[in-house]
N, C-alpha and C positions, 0 to 999 in steps of 0.2 A: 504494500500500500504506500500510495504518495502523499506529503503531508507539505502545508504551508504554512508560516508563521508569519504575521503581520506585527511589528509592534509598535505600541504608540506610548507616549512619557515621554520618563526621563530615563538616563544611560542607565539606572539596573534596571528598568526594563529589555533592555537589550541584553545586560550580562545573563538574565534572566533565559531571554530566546536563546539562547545560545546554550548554555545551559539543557533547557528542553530538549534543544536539536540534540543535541551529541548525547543525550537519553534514548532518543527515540530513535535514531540513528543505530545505536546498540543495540537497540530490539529486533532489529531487523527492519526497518520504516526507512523510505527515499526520501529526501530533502525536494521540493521542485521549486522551481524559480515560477509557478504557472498556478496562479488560485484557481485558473479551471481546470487544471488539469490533477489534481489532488482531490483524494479521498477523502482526507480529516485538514479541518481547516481552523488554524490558531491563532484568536486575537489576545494578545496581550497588554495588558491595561495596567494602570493603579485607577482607583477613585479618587484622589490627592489631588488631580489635576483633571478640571469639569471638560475644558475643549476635548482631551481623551478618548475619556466615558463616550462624551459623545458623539464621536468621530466610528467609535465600537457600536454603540447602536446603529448608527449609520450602515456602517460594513454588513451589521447580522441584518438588515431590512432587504438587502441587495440578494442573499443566499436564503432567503428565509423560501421554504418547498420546491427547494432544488436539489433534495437528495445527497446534500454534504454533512458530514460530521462538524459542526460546530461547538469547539470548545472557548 
C-alpha cells in the first residue's frame, strides 16, 4: 500500500512526518509523492495554530467519499 503525508504547522510537525514515514516505511508501506495515487492518506496538524486546523478540514472536505484512508 501507498501512503501520503501532508503536513501543516510548525517544524515538529514535520520532524513529526518524518518520523511517521520511516515507521510506516518499516512496515512494509511506499512513500508516494501522489495524494491520488495513495491508499492511506496523512494530515498532520497541531490545534496551536487555527490557519492549520483549518487548512486540514479543508484537505478532508476534498477526499471526503473517495475511498481513501484518512488519518
Amino acid at each position: 500500500m501507498k501512503f501520503f503525508i501532508k503536513t501543516f504547522g510548525c517544524q515538529m510537525n514535520v520532524y513529526d512526518s518524518m518520523r511517521i514515514s520511516d515507521s510506516l516505511e518499516k512496515a512494509g508501506f511506499i512513500s508516494s509523492n501522489d495524494i491520488n495515487d495513495s491508499d492511506i492518506i496523512i494530515f498532520n496538524t497541531c490545534h496551536i495554530r487555527e490557519k492549520a486546523a483549518e487548512k486540514v478540514f479543508s484537505e478532508l472536505g476534498k477526499f471526503q467519499n473517495k475511498g481513501k484512508i484518512l488519518v
